[in-house]
C-alpha positions as CSV (number, residue, x, y, z in Angstrom):
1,X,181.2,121.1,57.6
2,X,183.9,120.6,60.2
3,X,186.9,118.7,58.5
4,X,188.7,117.0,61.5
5,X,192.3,115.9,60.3
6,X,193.4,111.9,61.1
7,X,196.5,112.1,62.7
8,X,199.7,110.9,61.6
9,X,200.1,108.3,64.3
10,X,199.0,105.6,62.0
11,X,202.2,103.4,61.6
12,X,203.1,105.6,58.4
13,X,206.4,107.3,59.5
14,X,208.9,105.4,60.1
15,X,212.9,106.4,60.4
16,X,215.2,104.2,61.2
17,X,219.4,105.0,61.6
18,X,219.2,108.2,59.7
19,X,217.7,106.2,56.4
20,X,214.3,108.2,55.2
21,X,211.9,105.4,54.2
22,X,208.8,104.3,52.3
23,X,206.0,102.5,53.6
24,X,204.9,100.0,52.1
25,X,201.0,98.5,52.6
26,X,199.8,95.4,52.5
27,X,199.9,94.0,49.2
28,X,197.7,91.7,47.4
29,X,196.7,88.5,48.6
30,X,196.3,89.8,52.1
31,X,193.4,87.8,54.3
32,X,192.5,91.2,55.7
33,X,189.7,93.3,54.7
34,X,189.0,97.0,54.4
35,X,188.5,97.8,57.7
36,X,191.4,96.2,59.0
37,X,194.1,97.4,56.9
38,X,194.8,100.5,59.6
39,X,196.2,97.9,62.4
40,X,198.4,95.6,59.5
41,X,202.0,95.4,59.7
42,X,203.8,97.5,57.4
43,X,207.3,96.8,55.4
44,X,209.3,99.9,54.6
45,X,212.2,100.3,51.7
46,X,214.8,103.2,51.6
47,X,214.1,105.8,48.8
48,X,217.5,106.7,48.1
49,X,218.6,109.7,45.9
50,X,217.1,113.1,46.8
51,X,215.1,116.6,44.8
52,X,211.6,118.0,45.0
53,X,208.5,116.2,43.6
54,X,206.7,118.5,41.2
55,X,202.8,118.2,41.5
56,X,200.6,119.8,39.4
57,X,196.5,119.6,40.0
58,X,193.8,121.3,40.1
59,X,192.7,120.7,43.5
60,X,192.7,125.0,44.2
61,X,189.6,124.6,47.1
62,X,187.5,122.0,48.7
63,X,187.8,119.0,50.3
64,X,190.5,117.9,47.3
65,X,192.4,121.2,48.5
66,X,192.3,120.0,52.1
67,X,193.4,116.7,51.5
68,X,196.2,117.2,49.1
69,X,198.1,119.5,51.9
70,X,197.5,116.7,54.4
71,X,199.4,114.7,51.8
72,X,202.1,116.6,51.2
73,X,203.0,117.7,54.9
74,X,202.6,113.8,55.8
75,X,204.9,112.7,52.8
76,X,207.5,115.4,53.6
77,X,208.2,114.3,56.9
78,X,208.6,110.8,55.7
79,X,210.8,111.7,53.3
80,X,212.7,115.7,53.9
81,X,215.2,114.4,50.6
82,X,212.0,114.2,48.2
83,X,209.3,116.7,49.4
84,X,206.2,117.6,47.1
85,X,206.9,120.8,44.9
86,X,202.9,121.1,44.6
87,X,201.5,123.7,42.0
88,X,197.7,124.2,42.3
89,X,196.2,125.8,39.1
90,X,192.9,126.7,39.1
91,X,190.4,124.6,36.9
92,X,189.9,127.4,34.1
93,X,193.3,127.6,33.2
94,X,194.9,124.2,33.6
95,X,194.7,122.5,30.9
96,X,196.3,124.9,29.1
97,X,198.8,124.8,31.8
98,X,199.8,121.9,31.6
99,X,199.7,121.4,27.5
100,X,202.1,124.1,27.5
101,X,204.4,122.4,30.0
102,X,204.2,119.2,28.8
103,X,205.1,120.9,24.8
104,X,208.0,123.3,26.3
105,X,209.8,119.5,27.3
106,X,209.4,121.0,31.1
107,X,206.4,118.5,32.7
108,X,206.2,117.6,36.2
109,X,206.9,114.8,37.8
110,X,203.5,113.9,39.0
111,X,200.5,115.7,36.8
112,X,197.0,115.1,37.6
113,X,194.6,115.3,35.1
114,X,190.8,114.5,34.5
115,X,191.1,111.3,32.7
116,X,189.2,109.7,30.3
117,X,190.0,112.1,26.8
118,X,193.4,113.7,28.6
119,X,194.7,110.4,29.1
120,X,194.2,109.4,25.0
121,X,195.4,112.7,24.1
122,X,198.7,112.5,26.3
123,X,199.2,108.5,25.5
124,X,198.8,109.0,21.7
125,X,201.7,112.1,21.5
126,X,204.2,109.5,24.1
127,X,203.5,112.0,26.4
128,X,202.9,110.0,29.7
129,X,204.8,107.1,31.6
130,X,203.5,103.0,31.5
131,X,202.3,102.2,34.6
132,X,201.4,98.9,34.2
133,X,203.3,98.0,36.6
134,X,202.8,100.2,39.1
135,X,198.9,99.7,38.8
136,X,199.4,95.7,39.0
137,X,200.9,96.6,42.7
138,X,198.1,99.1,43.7
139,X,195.2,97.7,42.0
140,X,194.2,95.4,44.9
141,X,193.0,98.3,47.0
142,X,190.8,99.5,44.8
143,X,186.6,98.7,44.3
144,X,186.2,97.4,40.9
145,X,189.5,98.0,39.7
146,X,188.7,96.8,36.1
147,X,185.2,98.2,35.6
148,X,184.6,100.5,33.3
149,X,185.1,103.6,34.9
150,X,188.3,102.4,35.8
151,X,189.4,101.0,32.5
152,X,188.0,103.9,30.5
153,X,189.7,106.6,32.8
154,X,193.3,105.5,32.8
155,X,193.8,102.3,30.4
156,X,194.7,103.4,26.6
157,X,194.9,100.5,23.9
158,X,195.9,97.8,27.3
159,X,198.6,100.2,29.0
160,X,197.7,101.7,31.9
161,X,198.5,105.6,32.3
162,X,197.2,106.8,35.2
163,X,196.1,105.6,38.4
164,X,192.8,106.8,39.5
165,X,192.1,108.9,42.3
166,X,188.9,110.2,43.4
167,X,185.4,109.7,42.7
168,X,182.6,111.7,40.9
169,X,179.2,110.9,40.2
170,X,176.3,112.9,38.4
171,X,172.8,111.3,39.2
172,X,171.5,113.3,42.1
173,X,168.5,115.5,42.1
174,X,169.2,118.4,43.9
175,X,166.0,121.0,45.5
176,X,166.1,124.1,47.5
177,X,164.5,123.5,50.3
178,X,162.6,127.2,50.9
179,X,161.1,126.8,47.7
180,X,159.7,123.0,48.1
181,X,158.2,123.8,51.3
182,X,156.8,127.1,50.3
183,X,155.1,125.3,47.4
184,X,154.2,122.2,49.8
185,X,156.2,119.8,47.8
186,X,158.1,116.6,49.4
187,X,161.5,115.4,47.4
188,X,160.4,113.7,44.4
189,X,161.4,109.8,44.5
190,X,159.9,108.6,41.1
191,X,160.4,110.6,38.1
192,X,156.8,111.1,37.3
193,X,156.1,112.8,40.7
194,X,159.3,115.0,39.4
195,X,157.5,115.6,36.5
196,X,154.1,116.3,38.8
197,X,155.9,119.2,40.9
198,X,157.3,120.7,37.6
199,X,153.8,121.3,36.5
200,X,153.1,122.6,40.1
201,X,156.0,124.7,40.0
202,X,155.9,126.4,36.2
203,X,152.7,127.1,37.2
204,X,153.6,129.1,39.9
205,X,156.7,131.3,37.9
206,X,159.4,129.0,39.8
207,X,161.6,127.8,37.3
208,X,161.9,123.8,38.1
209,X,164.6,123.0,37.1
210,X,168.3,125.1,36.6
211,X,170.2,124.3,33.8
212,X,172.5,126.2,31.9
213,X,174.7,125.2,29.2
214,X,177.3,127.8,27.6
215,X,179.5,124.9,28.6
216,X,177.8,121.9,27.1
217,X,178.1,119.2,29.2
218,X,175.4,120.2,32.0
219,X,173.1,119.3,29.3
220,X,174.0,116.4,28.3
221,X,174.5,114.8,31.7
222,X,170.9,115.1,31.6
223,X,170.9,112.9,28.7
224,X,173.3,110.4,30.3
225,X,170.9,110.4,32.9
226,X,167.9,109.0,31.0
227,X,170.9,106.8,28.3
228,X,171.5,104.8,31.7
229,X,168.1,104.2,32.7
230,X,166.6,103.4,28.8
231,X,170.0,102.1,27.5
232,X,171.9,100.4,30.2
233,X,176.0,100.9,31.0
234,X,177.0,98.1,28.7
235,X,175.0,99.2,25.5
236,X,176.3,103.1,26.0
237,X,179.9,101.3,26.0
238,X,179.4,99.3,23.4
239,X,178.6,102.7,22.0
240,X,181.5,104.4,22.5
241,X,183.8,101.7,22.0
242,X,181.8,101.0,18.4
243,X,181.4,97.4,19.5
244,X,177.8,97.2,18.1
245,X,175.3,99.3,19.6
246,X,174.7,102.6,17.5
247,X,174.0,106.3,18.9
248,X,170.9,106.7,17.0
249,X,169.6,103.1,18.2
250,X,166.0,102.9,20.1
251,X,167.2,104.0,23.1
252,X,169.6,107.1,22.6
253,X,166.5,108.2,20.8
254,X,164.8,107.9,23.4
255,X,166.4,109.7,25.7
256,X,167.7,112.9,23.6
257,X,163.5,112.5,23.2
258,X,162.8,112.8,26.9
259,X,165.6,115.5,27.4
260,X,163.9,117.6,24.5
261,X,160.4,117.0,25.5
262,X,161.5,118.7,29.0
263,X,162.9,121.9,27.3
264,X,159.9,122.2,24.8
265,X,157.7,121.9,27.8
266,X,159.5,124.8,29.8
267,X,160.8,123.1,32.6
268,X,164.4,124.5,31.8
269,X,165.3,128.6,32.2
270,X,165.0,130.7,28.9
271,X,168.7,130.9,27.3
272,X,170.0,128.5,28.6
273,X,172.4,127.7,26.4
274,X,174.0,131.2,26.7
275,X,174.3,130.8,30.6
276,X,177.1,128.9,32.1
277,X,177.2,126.1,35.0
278,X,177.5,129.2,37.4
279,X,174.6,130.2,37.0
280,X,173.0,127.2,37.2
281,X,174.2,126.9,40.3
282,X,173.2,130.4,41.3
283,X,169.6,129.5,40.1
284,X,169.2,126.9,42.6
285,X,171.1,128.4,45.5
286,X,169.0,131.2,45.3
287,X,165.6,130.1,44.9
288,X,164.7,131.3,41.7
289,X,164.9,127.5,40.1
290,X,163.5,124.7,42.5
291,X,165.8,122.0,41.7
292,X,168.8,120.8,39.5
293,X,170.3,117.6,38.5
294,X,174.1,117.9,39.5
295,X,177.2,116.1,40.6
296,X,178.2,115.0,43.7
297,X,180.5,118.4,43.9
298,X,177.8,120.1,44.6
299,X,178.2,119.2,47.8
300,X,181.5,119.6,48.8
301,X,180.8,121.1,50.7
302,X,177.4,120.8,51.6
303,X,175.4,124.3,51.0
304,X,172.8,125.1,53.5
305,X,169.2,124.8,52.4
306,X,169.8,122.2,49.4
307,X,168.8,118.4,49.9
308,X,169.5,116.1,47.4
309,X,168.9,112.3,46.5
310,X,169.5,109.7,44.1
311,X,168.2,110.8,40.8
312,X,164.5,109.5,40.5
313,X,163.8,105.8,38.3
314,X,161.3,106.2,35.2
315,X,158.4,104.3,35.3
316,X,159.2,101.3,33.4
317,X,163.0,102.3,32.0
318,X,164.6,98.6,32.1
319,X,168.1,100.3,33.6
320,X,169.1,101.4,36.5
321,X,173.0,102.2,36.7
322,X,174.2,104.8,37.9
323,X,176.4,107.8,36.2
324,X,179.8,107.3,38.2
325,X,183.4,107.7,37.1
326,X,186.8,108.4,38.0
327,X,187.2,112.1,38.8
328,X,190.5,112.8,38.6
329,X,193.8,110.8,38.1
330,X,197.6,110.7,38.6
331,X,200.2,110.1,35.8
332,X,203.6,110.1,35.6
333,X,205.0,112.3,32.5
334,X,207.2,110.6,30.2
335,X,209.7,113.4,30.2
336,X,209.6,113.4,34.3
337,X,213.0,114.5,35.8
338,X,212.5,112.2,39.0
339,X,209.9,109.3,37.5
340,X,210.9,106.5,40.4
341,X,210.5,109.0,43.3
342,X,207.2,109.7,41.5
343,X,206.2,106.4,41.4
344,X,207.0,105.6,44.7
345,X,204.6,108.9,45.8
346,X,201.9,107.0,43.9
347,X,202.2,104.0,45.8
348,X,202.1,105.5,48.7
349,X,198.9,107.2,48.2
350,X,196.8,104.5,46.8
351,X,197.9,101.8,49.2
352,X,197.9,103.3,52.4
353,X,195.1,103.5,54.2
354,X,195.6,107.0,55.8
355,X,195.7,108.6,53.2
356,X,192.2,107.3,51.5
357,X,190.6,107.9,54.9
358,X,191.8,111.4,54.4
359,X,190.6,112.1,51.5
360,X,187.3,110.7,52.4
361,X,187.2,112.6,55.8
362,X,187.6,115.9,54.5
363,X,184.7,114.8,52.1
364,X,186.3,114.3,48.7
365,X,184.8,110.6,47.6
366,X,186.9,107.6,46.9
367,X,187.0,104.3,44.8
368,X,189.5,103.1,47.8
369,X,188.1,99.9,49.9
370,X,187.6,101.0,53.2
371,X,187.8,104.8,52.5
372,X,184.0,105.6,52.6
373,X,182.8,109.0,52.8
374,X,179.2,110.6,53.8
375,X,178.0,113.9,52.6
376,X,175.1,114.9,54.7
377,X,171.6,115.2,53.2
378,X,172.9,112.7,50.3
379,X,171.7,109.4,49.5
380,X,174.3,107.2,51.0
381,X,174.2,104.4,48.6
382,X,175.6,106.6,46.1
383,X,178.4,108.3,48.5
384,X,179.5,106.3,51.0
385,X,179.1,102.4,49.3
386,X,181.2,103.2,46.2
387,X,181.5,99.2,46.0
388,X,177.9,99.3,44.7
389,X,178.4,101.8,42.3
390,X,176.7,100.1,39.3
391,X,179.6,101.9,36.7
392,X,178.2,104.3,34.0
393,X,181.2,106.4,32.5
394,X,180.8,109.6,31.6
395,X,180.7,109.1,27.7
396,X,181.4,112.5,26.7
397,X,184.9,112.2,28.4
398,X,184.9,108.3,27.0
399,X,184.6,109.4,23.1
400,X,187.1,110.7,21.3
401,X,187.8,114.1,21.9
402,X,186.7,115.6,18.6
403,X,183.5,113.9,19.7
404,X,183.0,114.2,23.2
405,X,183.9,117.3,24.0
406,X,183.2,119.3,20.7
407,X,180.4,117.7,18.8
408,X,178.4,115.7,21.3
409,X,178.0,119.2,22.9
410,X,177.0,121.7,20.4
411,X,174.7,118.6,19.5
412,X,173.2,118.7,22.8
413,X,172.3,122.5,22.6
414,X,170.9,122.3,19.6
415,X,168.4,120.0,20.8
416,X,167.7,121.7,24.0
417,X,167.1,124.8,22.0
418,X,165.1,123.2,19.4
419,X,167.1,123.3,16.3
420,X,167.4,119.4,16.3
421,X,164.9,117.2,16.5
422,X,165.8,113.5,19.0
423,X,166.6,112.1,16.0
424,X,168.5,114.1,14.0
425,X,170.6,114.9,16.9
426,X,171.4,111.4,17.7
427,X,171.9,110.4,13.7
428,X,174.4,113.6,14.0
429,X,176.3,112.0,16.8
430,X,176.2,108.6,15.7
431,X,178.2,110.1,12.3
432,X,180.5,112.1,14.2
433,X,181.5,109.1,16.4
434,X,181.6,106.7,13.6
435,X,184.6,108.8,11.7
436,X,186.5,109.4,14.9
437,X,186.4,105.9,15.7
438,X,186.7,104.1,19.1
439,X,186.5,106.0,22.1
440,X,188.6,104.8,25.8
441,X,187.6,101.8,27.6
């Protein structure tokens, strides 16, 4: 894909009698909409004082990698006294990156994490700045700024830690297109006709579907794929905030049910739990596996020969909400050496415009009105109109970390291998989450 930068001609630099200043958007209450916030006029304030910005994400590649240098080159000519110090660390490695900063008392000013569990774990040790304030100012530009993704990502016991940033979701159906047309199969839209080619497919010694899950969590997005179509978003937060509805109700049954049905039936790759997301990937880009449920990263960018869509309804599942959720955020540590010239770096890129539209351009998605992005081949519903989002969470980053991320996990792969039956694995996970407690929301 061809990533055309905006320019910088957008009414965001502005110097005036030697004074570097910060621009300001138009703040809540404004009569304008989305797509008119570009031509609004802007008030600016001095940011006095000067130093570097320290940055630390994880945005190594991508459209995240593109966008985040746009950023900083815009921000540093705005303001030469307080330029971005970023540190990119690659995925594998940063969370223990940053743990170890944040323990040696030597954190950045701005640290981008994943959300969700990092932002419990940092809140409960008074590791991370309030930002309730800053997130009352910003909020306004943001599609469904209290929904649950929202909430769940960056609000911890009513104080807000983060503000969120960019925008995941997991419920496409990917194919390789070689091996549907060499089989004479059209994209599945209903999951039975899924179900139909898999048949077709197994048949043939194509593997239908690539999953592998060393990790974990491939798995169980899978599950959280049939959880919002048989359970619904509210009753899998009412799960994971333990507000009523139980993991081993009806309808987690259900769906660890369906999930195991499809492993049993050898729709999945042998060994898969000893083969990480890599391969997976592998599997699909090379033809040897025919199609994939993934996240929207898949994409970005898109890969030549793979189409994908919406991930297809079940006959008759009351639900239809769709797995989406903030995919990465931006706190302030509480230990920050320049906290107020973080803040104000915040501010300035959730509520201007430009920098949104940059983000989406280079084909990173956003929760930002008016910052709409299209990945081609992929649904559009699900990319560009993140307004419509119906919001399902991602509860393994929801729960508790001792939950999520550890049992929930080893829980899934021992269904998917067979050495848990539905119900024992969701009377498992309905005991582990019951002693951790409640999970973020």
């Amino acid at each position: 894909m061809s990533l055309t930068k905006n320019p910088l001609t957008r009414g965001l630099l502005a110097v005036a009698s030697g004074a570097i200043l910060v621009v300001m958007s138009v703040g809540p209450g404004t009569t304008a909409d989305a797509g008119s916030l570009h031509s609004q006029p802007q008030a600016v304030q001095a940011l006095p004082g000067s130093g570097s910005i320290t940055f630390w994400d994880e945005w190594t590649n991508g459209a995240a990698r593109t966008a985040m240098t746009w950023v900083a080159n815009a921000w540093d000519k705005i303001h030469p006294n307080w330029p971005i110090a970023e540190r990119p660390i690659p995925n594998d490695s940063f969370f223990a990156a940053i743990r170890t900063g944040i323990a040696d008392n030597n954190p950045p000013d701005v640290l981008q994490t994943e959300g969700y569990e990092s932002t419990e774990s940092f809140a409960q040790a008074h590791e991370l700045a309030n930002l309730n304030s800053l997130w009352s100012q910003v909020k306004y530009r943001y599609n469904q700024p209290d929904g649950a993704s929202m909430t769940g990502a960056c609000r911890y016991q009513g104080t807000w830690y983060c503000v969120p940033w960019d925008w995941d979701t997991q419920s496409f159906l990917f194919w390789n297109e070689s091996v549907m047309k060499q089989y004479h199969l059209s994209p599945p839209t209903t999951f039975e006709q899924k179900l139909a080619d898999a048949k077709v497919l197994k048949a043939a010694g194509v593997i239908p579907f690539a999953l592998s899950d060393a990790d974990g969590w491939p798995g169980m997005h899978w599950y959280f794929e049939f959880v919002g179509q048989f359970c619904g978003s509210k009753t899998q937060d009412s799960a994971v905030m333990r507000t009523g509805a139980k993991w081993n109700d009806p309808c987690f049954v259900k769906s660890a049910a369906l999930l195991s049905t499809l492993a049993k039936d050898g729709y999945f790759p042998p060994g898969l739990v000893a083969e990480n997301y890599n391969v997976q990937v592998t599997l699909l880009e090379s033809g040897k596996a025919a199609m994939a449920e993934d996240g929207i990263w898949l994409e970005e960018p898109p890969v030549a020969n793979i189409g994908g869509e919406r991930f297809p309804a079940i006959a008759g599942a009351p639900y239809n909400a769709t797995s989406g959720w903030v995919g990465t955020s931006l706190s302030v540590p509480a230990k920050a050496r320049h906290s107020v010239a973080a803040m104000a770096l915040l501010k300035w890129m959730a509520t201007n415009p430009a920098v949104g539209n940059e983000w989406a351009t280079a084909g990173d998605p956003m929760n930002l009105k008016g910052a709409n992005v299209h990945l081609p081949g992929l649904d559009a519903t699900l990319v560009g109109d993140v307004q419509n989002y119906p919001q399902l969470p991602p509860a393994d980053e929801s729960l508790p970390f001792a939950v999520g991320n550890t049992a929930l996990y080893a829980l899934g792969q021992g269904l998917l291998d067979g050495k848990l039956t539905p119900q024992q694995f969701s009377d498992q996970l309905e005991a582990a989450a019951a002693k951790a407690g409640p999970g973020m929301g």
